[in-house]
C-alpha positions as CSV (number, residue, x, y, z in Angstrom):
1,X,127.7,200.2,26.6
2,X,128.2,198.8,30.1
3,X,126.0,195.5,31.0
4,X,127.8,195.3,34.0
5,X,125.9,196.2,37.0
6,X,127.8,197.0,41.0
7,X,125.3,196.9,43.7
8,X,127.3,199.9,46.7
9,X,126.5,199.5,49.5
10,X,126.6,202.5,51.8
11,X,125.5,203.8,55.2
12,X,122.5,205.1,55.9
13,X,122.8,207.8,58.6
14,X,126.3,209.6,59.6
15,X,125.6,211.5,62.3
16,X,128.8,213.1,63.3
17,X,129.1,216.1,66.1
18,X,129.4,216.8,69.9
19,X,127.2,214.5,72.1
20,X,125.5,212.5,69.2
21,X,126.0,209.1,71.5
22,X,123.1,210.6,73.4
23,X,121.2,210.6,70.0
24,X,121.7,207.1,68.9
25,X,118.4,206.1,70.2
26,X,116.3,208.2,67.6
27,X,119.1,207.8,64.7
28,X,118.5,203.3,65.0
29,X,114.9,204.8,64.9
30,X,115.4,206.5,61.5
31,X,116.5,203.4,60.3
32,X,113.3,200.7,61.7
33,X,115.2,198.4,63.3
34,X,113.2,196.1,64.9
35,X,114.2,193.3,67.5
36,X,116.5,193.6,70.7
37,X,119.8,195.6,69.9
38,X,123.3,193.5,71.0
39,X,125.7,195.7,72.0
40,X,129.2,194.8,71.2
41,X,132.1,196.3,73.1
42,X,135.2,196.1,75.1
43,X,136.1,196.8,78.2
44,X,137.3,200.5,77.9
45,X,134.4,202.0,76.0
46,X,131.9,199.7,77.5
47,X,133.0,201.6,80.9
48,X,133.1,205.5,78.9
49,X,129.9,205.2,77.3
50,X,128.0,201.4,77.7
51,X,125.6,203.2,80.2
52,X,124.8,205.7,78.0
53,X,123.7,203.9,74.7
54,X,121.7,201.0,77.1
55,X,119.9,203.5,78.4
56,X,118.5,204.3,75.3
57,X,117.1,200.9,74.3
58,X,114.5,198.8,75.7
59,X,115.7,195.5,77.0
60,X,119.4,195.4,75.2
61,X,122.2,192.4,75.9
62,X,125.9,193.0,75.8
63,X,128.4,191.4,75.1
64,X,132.2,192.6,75.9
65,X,134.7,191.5,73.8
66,X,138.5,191.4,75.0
67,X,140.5,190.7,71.6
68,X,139.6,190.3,67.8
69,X,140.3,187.0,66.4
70,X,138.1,184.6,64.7
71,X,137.0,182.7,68.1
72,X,136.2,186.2,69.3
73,X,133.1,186.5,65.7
74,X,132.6,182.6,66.8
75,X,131.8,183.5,70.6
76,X,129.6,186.4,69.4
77,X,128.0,184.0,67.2
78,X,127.2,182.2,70.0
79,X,126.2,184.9,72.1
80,X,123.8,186.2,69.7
81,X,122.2,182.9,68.5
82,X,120.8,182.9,72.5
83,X,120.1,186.7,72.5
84,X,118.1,186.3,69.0
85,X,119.1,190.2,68.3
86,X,117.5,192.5,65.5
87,X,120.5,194.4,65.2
88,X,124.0,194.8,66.6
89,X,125.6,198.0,67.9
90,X,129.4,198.2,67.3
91,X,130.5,200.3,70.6
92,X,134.4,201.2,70.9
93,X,137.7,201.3,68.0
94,X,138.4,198.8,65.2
95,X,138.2,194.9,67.7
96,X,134.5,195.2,68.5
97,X,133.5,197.3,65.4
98,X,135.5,195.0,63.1
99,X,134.1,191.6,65.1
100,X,130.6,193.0,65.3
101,X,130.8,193.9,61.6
102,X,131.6,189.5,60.5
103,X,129.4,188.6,63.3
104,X,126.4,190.8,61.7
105,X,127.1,189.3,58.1
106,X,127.1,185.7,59.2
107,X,124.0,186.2,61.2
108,X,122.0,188.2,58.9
109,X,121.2,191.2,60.6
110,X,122.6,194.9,60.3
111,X,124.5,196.7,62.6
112,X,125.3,200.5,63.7
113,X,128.9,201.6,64.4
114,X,129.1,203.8,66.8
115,X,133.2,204.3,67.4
116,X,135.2,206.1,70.3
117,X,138.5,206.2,68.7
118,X,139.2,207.7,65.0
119,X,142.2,205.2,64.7
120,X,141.6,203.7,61.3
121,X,138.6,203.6,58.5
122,X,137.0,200.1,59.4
123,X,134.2,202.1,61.2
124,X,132.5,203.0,57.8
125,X,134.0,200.2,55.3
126,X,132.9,196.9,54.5
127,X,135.8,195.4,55.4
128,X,136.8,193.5,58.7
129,X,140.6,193.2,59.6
130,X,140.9,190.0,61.8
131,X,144.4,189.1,63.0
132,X,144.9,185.1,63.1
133,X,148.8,184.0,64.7
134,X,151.3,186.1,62.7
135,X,149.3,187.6,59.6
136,X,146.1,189.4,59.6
137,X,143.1,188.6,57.1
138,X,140.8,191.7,55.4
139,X,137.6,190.2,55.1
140,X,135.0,191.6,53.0
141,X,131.3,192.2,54.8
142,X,128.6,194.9,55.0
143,X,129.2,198.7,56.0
144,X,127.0,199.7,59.1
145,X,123.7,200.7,58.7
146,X,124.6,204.1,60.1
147,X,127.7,205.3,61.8
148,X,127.2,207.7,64.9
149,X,130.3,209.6,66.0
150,X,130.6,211.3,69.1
151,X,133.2,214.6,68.6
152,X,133.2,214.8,72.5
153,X,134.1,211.0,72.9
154,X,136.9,210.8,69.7
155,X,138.7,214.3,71.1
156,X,139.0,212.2,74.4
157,X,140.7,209.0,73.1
158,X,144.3,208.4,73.3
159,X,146.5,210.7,71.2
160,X,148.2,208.0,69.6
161,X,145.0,206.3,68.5
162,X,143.9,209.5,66.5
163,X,147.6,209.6,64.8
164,X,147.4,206.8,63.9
165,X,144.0,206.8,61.8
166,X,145.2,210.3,60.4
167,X,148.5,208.2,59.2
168,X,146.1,205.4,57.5
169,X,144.0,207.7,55.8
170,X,147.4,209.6,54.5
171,X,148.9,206.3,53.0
172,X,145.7,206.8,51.0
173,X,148.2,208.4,48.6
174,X,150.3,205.6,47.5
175,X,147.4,203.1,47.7
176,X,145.5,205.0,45.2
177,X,148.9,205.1,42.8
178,X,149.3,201.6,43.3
179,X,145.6,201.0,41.7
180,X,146.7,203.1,38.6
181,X,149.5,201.2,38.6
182,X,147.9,197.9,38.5
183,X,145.1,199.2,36.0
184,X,147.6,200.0,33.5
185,X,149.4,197.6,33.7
186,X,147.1,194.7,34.3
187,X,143.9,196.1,33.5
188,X,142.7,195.9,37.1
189,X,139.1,197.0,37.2
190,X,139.7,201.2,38.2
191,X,137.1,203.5,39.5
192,X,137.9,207.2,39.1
193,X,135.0,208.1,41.8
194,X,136.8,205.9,43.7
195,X,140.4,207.2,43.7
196,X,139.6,210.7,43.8
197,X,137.6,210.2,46.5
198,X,140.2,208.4,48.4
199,X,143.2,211.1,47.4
200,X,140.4,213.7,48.7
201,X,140.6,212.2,51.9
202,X,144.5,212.0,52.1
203,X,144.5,215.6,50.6
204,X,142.6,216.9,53.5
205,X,144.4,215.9,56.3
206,X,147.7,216.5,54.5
207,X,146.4,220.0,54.1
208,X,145.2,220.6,58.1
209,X,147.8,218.7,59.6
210,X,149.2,221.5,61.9
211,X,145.4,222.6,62.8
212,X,145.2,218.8,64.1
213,X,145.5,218.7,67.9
214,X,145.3,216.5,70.8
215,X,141.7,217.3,73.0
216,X,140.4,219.2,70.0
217,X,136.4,218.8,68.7
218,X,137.8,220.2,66.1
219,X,140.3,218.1,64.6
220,X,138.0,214.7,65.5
221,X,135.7,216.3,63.3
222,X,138.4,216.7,60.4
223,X,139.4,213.0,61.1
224,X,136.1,211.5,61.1
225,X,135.0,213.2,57.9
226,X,138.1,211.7,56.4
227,X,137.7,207.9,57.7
228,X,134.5,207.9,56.1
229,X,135.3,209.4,53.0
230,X,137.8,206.6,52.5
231,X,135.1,203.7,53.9
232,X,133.2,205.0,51.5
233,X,135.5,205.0,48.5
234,X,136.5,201.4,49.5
235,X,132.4,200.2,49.0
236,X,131.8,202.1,45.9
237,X,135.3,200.3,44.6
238,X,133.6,197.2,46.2
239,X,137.0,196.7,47.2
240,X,140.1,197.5,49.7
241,X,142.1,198.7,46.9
242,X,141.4,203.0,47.2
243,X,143.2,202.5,51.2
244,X,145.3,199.5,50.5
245,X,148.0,199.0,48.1
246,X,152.1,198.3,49.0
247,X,152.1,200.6,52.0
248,X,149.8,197.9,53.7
249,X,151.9,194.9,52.3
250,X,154.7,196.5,54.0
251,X,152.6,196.7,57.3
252,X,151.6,193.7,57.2
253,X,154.9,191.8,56.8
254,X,155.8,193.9,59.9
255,X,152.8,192.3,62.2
256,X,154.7,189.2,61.3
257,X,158.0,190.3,61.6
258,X,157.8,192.7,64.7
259,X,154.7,191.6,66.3
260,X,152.9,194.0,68.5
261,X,155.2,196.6,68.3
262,X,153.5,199.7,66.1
263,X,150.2,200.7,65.2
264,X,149.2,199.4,62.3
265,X,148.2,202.9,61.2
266,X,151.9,204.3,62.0
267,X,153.2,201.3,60.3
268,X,151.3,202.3,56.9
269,X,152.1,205.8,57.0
270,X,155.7,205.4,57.6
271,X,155.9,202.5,54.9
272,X,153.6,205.0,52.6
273,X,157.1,207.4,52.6
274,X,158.8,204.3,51.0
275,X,156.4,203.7,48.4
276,X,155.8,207.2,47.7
277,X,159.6,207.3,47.3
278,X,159.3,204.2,45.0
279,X,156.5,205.8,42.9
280,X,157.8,209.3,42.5
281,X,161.8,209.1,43.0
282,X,162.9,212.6,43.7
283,X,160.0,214.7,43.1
284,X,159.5,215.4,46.9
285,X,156.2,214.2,47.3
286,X,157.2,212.0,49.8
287,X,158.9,214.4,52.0
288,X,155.2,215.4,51.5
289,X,153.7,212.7,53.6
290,X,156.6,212.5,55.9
291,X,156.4,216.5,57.3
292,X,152.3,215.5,57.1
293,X,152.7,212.7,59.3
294,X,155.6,214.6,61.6
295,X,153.1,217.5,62.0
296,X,150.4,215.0,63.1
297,X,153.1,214.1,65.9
298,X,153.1,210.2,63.7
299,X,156.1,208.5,63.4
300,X,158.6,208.9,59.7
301,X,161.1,206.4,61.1
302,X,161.8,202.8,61.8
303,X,163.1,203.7,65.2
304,X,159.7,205.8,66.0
305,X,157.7,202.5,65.4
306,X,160.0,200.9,67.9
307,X,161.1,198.6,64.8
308,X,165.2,197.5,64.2
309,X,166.0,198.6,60.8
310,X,166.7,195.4,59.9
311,X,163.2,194.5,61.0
312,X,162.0,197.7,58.4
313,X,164.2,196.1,55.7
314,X,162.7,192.5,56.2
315,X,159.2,193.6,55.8
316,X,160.0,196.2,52.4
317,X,161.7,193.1,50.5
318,X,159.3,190.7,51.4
319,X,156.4,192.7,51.4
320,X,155.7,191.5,47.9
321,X,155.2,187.5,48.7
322,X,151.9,188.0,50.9
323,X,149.0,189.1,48.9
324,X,148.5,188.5,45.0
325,X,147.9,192.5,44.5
326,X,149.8,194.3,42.1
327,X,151.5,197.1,43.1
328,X,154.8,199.3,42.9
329,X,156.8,196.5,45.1
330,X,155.8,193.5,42.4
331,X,158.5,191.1,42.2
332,X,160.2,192.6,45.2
333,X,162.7,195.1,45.3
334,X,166.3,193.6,46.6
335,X,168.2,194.7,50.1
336,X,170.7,197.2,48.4
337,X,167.8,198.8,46.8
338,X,165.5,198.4,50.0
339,X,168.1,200.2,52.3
340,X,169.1,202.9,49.4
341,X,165.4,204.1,49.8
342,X,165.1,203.6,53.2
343,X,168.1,205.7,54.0
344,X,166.8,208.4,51.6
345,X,163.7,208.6,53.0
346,X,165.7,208.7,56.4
347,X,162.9,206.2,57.5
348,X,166.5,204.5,58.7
């Protein structure tokens, strides 16, 4: 008999298809919002579509944000305390949607996500990433209300941007081995739901990678379906651990090792050949994920990310050190080892 009880929180609305932006009007309606909306955005999609969703609303404020950082949530904080919104609206990729998403929980009001670039899952999850100096913090807080993606807008982004949310929704694999790995062995709390979901998600963009293509409705489609399958296995987990396991250790170490030099999408799905390597040896799986990602025009090596090797090495031996999360890398795997799998992987 189970007396525990989870409380999933899940959005609303997903309204998903070719010149939905023009619909977000009636889909805030659907949900009775009341108040004056805040629109929170950056410059870029602030100038591709801010027109379009103000028009919409009676009376809304805006405020543009130019870089995600905890004085960025403070400043919109701010902002909204003298605006006295009902709601927010997330406008743009993962800095306004991920600021607008802390600012919303700290102020007590909900907020709609309505994202121009498919470049990583945060547009559905409940969970902010927030860079502060050399490391980056995941920070738990409430999905959107209701998510409204624009096909016509996402096929338009940069190429690069795309790749790199296919790549993080592919390192979906190894995440999801590392949570079996960790339930097994330390009876971390496990939900199936959860981790099929999340493997679903890898599974389908492993499985249309050559029909994804740059300019195509078509493939944003495919993309967005996946990003928020996987925000939605990460709330019914209630936590990061279906998208996140060594992969996004690795990744991180990286953002403190080589700063500013990769995606942190690319980052996960070349470090999610490594792991895949780690977990299956030489069954092949993670030549797998590497031909995925090459097909997806992602990058399978060190030198792709514009990262040294030595940088790469760094990053997979101390990967371990930076999060209490149990995974394949637990008490860190030594450099011999570290460039024995690199090299075999060809990721150097």
């Amino acid at each position: 008999m189970f007396e525990k009880s989870t409380w999933i929180k899940l959005p609303r609305n997903v309204l998903v298809g070719h010149g939905v932006v023009d619909d977000l009007g009636t889909a805030v309606g659907e949900l009775y919002l009341t108040g004056r909306p805040l629109v929170v955005t950056s410059p870029t999609p602030n100038g591709i579509a801010g027109d379009r969703v103000r028009a919409q609303f009676e009376d809304p404020a805006t405020a543009v944000v130019d870089e995600a950082s905890f004085d960025a949530v403070e400043e919109l904080k701010a902002t909204a305390e003298a605006v006295d919104p009902g709601y927010l609206i997330a406008l743009g990729g993962g800095k306004p949607i991920d600021i607008a998403k802390m600012a919303a929980d700290h102020l007590d009001v909900g907020f709609v996500s309505v994202p121009t670039v498919a470049s990583h899952d945060g547009i559905v999850s409940g969970r902010s990433s927030i860079p502060e100096g050399d490391t980056r913090h995941s920070m738990a807080a409430d999905p959107p209300l209701a998510v409204v993606a624009d096909t016509e807008l996402l096929a338009e982004a940069p190429w690069r941007l795309t790749t790199a949310g296919c790549a993080d929704i592919i390192s979906n694999y190894t995440a999801v081995k590392d949570w079996r790995l960790a339930r097994r062995l330390r009876n971390v709390e496990y939900s199936e739901y959860a981790g099929a979901l999340s493997e679903m998600t890898a599974e389908l963009l492993v499985e249309n990678a050559d029909m994804i293509r740059p300019g195509l409705e078509e493939s944003s489609w495919v993309v967005v379906k996946a990003l928020v399958s996987s925000g939605v296995a990460m709330s019914i987990a209630g936590s990061s651990r279906p998208a996140s396991g060594a992969e996004h250790l690795i990744s991180h170490q990286l953002d403190r090792i080589a700063p500013g030099k990769a995606l942190h999408g690319h980052q996960v799905g070349v470090a999610s050949i490594l792991t895949e390597y780690l977990h299956g040896g030489e069954s092949g799986e993670w030549a797998a994920i590497r031909d995925a990602l090459g097909e997806l025009d992602a990058p399978t090596t060190a030198a792709e990310l514009g990262v040294d090797d030595e940088e790469l090495i760094a990053a997979l031996t101390s990967a371990h050190e930076i999060r209490d999360r149990y995974t394949i890398l637990q008490g860190g795997i030594n450099e011999e080892a570290a460039i024995e799998v690199a090299t075999a992987t060809g990721v150097i």
